[in-house]
N, C-alpha and C positions, 0 to 999 in steps of 0.2 A: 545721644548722651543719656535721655533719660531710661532707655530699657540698661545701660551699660550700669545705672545705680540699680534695678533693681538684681542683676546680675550679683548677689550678694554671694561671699562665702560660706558655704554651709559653717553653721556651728556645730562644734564638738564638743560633748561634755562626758570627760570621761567618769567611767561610771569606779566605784570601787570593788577594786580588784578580789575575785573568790576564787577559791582553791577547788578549780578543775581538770579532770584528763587534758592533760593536752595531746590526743592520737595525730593531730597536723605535724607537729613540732618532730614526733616519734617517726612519722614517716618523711619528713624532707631530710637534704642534707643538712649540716652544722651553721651551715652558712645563711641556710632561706628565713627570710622573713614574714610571719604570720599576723595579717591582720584580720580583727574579728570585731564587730558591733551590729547595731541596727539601724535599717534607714527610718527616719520615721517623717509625715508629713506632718509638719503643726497646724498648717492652715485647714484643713481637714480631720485632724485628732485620730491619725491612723497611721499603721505601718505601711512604707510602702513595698508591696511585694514586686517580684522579678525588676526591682534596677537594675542597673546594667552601670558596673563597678569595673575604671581599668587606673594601674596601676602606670606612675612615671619615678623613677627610669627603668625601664625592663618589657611593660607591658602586659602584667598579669590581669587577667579577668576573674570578676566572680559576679554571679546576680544572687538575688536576696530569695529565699525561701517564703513562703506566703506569710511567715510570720516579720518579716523585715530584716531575720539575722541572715550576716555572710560572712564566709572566711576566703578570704585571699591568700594566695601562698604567692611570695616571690623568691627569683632566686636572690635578688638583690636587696637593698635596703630599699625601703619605698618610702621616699618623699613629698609622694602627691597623688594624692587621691580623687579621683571623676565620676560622678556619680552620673546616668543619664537614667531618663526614664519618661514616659509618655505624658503623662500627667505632670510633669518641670515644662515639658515645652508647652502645654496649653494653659500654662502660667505665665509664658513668656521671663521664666528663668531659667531654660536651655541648659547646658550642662554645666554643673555647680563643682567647684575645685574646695577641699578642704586641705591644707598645708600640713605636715606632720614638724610639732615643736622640734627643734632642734635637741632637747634635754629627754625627748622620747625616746629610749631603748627598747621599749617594748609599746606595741600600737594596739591595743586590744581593750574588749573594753565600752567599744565608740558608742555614743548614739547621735548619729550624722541626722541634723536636722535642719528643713527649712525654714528658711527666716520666721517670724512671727508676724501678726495683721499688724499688730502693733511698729516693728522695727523696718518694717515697710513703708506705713503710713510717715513714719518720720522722716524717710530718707525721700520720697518721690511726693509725697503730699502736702511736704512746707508747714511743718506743725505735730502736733502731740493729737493722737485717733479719736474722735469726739466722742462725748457721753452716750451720743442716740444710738440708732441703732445703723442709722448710714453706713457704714464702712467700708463696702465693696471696692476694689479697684481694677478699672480693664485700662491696660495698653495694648500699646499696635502702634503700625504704621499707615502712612497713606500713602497709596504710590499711584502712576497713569496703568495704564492698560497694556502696556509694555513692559509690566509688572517689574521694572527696575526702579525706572525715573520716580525718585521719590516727591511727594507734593507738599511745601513749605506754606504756611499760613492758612491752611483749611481749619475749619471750623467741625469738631467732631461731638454728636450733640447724639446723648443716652437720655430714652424717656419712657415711664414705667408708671403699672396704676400705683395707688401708695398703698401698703400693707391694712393701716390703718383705718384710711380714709374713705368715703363712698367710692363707687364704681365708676365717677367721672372726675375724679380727683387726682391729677396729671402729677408727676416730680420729674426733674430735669437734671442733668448737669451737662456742662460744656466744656470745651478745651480746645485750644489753637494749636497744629501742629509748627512745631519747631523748626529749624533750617535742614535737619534729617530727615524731616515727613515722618518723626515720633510724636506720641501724646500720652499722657495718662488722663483718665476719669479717677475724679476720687470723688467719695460719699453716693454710691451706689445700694440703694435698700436690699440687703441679701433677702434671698427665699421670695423673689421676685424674674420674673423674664423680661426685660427691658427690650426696646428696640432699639435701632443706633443707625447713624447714619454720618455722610460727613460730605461736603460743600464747598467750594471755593470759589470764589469768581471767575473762574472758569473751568470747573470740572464737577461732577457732581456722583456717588455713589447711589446706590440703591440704599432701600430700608431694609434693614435684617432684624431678624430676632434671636434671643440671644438665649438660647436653652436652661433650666433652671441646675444650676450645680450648686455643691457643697462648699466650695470651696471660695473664698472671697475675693480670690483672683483670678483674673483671666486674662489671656491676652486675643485680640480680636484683629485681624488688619485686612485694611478695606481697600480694593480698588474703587477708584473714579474716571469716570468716560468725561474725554472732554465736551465741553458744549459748546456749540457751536452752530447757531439758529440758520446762518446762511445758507447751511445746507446738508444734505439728507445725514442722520447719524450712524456712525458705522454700526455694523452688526457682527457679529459672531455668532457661532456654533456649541451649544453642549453635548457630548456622547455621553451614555453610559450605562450602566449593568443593572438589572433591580435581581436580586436572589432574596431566598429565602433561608431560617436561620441555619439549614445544612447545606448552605454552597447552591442549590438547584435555582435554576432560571425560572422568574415566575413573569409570564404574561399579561397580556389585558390588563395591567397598571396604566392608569391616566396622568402622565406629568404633565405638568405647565410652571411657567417660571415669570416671576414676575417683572411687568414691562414688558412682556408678550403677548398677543393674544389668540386663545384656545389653546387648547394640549394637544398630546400624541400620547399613543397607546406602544407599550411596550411589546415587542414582537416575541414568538418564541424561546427563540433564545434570551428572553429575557431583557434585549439592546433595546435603546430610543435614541433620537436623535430630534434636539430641538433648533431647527434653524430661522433666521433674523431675532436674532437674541440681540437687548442694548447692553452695550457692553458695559463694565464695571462687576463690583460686587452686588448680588442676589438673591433674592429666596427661590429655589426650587422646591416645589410641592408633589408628592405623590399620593395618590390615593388608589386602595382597589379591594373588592369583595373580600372579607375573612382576614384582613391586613389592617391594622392599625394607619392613619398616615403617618405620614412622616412629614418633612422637610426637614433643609439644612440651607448654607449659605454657599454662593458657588460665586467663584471670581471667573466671569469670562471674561476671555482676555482677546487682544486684537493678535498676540502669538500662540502659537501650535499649544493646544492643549491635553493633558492624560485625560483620558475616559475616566467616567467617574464610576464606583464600587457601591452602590447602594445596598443595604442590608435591610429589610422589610421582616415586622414583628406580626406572630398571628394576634389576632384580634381576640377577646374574652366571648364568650359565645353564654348567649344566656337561655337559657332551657323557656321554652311555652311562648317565646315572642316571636312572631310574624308577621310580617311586612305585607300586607294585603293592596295599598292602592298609597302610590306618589302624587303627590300634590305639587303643579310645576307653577314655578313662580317668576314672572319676569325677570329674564336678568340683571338690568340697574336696579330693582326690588333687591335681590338675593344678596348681589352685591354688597349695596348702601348696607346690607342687614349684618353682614360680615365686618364690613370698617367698624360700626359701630361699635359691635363685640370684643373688636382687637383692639379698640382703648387708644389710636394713636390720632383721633380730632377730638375737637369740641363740637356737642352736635345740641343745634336744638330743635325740639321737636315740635309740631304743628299747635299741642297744646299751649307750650309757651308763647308761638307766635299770635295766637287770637287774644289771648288775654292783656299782652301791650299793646300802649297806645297806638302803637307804627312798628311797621319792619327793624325801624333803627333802634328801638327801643330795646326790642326783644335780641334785639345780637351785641348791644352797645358794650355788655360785663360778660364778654366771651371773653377773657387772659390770651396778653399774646396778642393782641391786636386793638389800632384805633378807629372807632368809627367817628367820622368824622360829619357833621353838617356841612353840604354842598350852600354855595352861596351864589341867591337870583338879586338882578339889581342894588346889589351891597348890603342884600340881609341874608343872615341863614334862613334856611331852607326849614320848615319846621316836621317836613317827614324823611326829605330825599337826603342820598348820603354818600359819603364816599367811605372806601375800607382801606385803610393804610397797616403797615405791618410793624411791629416794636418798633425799630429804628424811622419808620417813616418813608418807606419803599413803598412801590406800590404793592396788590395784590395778582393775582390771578384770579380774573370771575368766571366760573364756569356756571352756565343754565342748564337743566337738564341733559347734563353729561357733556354739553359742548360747548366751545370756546364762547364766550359771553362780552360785555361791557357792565359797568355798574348805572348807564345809564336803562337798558334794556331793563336792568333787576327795578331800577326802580320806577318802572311803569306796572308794574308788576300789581294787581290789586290783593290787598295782606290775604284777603280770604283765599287766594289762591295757591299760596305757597305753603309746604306742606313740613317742608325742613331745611335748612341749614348746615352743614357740616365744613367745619373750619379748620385748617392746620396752618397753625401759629409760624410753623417751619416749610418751608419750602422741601426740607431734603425728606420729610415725614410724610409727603402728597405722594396717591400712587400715582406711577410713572404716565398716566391717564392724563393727568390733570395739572404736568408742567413743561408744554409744550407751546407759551403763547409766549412768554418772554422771557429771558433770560435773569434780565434784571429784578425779577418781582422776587419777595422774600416771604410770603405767606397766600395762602391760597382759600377762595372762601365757593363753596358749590352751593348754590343754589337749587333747590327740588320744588316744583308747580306738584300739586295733588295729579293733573296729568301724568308726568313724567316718573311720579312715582308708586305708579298706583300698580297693585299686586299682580 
C-alpha cells in the first residue's frame, strides 16, 4: 500500500503555446496525433534523457533526446501516457501514467514531471517535509529467501555519521514493515551513505550500504535468511563477471562477501564463484591492482540465481609514488581498524578505559545500550556489570573475537583491555559476532591488549 502512494501521477504543466514548424503534423496523416514536451526529474533538478515513452490506445513509442524533449506520433488519439525510465525504478516509482484532459485537443507543450520531495513527503511521511535538512526517503520491501514470501513486522533500521557532527556521532531512523513486507524511511540526511539493515524475530538481513546519490529517494529491498540457532544455516552461491570499462574480462580481482570468510580471485575469463554464502541481502566487495574497489548489495537467495555483471573503474594513477615495502598487520588488528572507519559501533578506546574509575564506567554513556550493576548478597556490585540493550534484551559478548559471558569480561583486570566496540543493533554486528543467540538485541566485543595487538 505504501509504495502504491508513492506511485504518483506524473504532473503536467502545460507550458504556453509558441508558434512552431510543425514538420510531424506535415508528415503523418490527417488523422495522427502529436504529442510533444519534456521529461524532467525534480528530485534531482534535471532532464531526464532516453525515457522510454509508450502511448495507450494504439501503442506509439518515443524516448527523450539527452535534452529531455520527445515527440510521439500516434495514429490514434492518445489518452495515456507511460513514462519508463532507469532512474523511476531506483526510486521505487516504476512506471508513472499521466492522463490527457478530456478538453485537450491538442497534447503538446508537456513538461511531464516527477513528484516533488516535498509532495512526497506529505503523502508517505504523515506530515508537511521539516525545516532541517533530513529529508531523504528509502522504500522497499522485505521478503525471505525465496524471494517472494514477503516479511510483515520486521524492523527496518538506516544509520549514518551526521553531516555536521563529529566522526562518532551516529543518526538513525527506523520503520516496521507493514502486512505487504512494505516500509518507508523518512528524514534520512542527504549527501550522506547510510547503512541499513532489517530484523525480525525470526529472520535477519545483512548490513548494506547505501551509495551516495543525488537524488532524495530511493528505493532499497532487502532479503532475510531465516534464523534458526538449532541448526546449521543454509548457504547459497554467488556467480559472476568482473570486466573492465570496455566489455574485457579482468582477472586476479579479490571478492569476498560479507558473512563469508576469505575471498576468491576471479579467473581468466573474468568469472568467480563464491560458495557457502549466508543467505539474505549482502555487501560483496572487489578489489584488484589499477582498479578502484567496488562493492554493491547482492541478495542471495535459496532459488537459482543470474550471474552477476560487475563493471570495474581504472584507478587515478599518481605520477613519482612507489610502493617499496607492506606492513602486514594482524588480521582482527586490520579488521577492528576497518569497523571502526565505517562508523557503524560505538567504540571505546583504551585511552578512555584507564582514565575511569572501572570497565563500567568507561562504557556506561555508550547510546543504545544499558549497563547495568550486577548485584552480590543484595548490594550492587561497585565495578562488575551487566550489558543489556534499549529494550532490556540481553546482549551478545564476545572476547577476543570469540563467543564470551559478561562474567568472563568482568574478571578481566581494566589495565588489560584495550577496547570496546558496541552495536546498539543486532542487525548492524558483522555476521561474525551474531551467532550465540537469537534473542539478544545488541552486541558488545570486548578487546584484551593481547588479542589486539598489531
Amino acid at each position: 500500500m505504501v509504495l502504491l502512494l508513492i506511485a504518483l501521477s506524473l504532473m503536467a504543466i502545460s507550458l504556453h503555446a509558441q508558434a512552431q514548424p510543425d514538420s510531424a503534423r506535415q508528415r503523418c496523416a490527417p488523422n495522427c496525433d502529436v504529442v510533444q514536451g519534456v521529461v524532467f526529474d525534480s528530485l534531482a533538478n534535471e532532464v531526464l534523457a532516453n525515457a522510454f515513452l509508450v502511448a495507450s490506445p494504439g501503442g506509439a513509442t518515443a524516448t527523450s533526446d539527452s535534452l529531455g524533449r520527445f515527440e510521439l506520433i500516434s495514429d490514434v488519439r492518445v489518452a495515456q501516457l507511460t513514462v519508463y525510465h532507469e532512474a523511476l525504478d531506483g526510486m521505487g516509482l516504476g512506471a508513472l501514467s499521466l492522463e490527457r484532459p478530456a478538453s485537450a485537443t491538442v497534447w503538446q507543450g508537456l513538461r511531464v514531471s516527477t513528484p516533488s520531495i516535498n509532495t512526497l513527503w506529505r503523502r508517505v511521511c504523515d506530515g508537511q517535509i521539516p525545516t532541517t535538512v533530513r529529508t531523504g526517503i528509502v522504500t522497499g520491501t522485505a521478503r525471505l529467501t525465496d524471494n517472494s514470501t514477503r516479511v510483515a513486522g520486521a524492523k527496518v533500521i538506516a544509520q549514518w555519521q551526521a553531516v555536521a557532527g563529529g566522526p562518532d556521532e551516529l543518526l538513525s531512523v527506523e520503520a516496521t514493515t507493514d502486512s505487504l513486507g512494505e516500509y518507508v524511511l523518512c528524514g534520512i540526511e542527504p549527501f550522506t551513505e547510510p547503512v541499513m539493515a532489517a530484523v525480525s524475530d525470526r529472520a535477519q538481513s545483512g548490513v548494506i550500504a547505501i551509495p551516495l546519490q543525488v537524488r532524495p529517494l530511493r528505493r532499497i529491498d532487502l532479503v532475510l535468511a531465516t534464523i534458526d540457532t538449532s541448526r546449521a544455516p543454509e548457504l547459497g552461491t554467488v556467480r559472476g563477471r568482473l570486466v573492465n570499462a570496455q566489455g574485457a574480462p579482468v582477472s586476479e580481482v579479490r571478492v569476498s562477501i560479507d558473512g563469508r570468510e576469505g575471498e576468491v580471485l576471479s579467473g581468466e575469463d573474468g568469472s568467480f564463484m563464491l560458495t557457502d554464502v549466508p543467505l539474505g541481502t549482502r555487501m560483496l566487495s572487489v578489489r584488484a591492482v589499477g582498479y578502484s574497489p567496488a562493492s554493491r548489495a547482492v541478495d542471495v537467495l535459496s532459488t537459482a540465481m543470474t550471474p552477476l555483471q560487475i563493471p570495474l573503474d581504472r584507478a587515478v594513477e599518481l605520477a613519482g609514488v612507489r610502493v617499496t615495502e607492506r606492513a602486514i598487520v594482524r588480521r582482527e588488528r586490520s579488521e577492528f581498524d576497518l569497523r571502526r572507519k565505517s562508523g557503524l559501533a560505538r567504540f571505546v578506546d583504551s585511552t578512555t578505559i584507564a582514565r575511569a574509575s572501572n570497565v563500567r564506567a568507561a562504557i556506561q554513556m555508550v547510546p543504545g545500550i544499558n549497563v547495568q550493576p550486577l548485584t552480590t548478597g543484595g548490594r550492587p556490585s561497585a565495578s562488575e556489570f551487566d550489558i543489556r540493550g534499549r529494550d532490556g534484551c540481553p546482549a551478545h559478548i564476545w572476547l577476543d573475537g570469540t563467543p564470551s559471558d559478561i562474567d568472563e569480561v568482568n574478571r578481566i583486570p581494566q589495565a588489560n583491555l584495550a577496547a570496546v566496540e558496541v552495536y546498539p543493533n543486532v542487525a548492524f554486528a558483522p555476521a561474525r559476532f551474531v551467532k550465540v543467540r537469537a534473542d539478544a538485541c545488541a552486541v558488545a566485543v570486548f578487546w584484551t591488549k593481547t588479542g589486539l595487538r598489531p
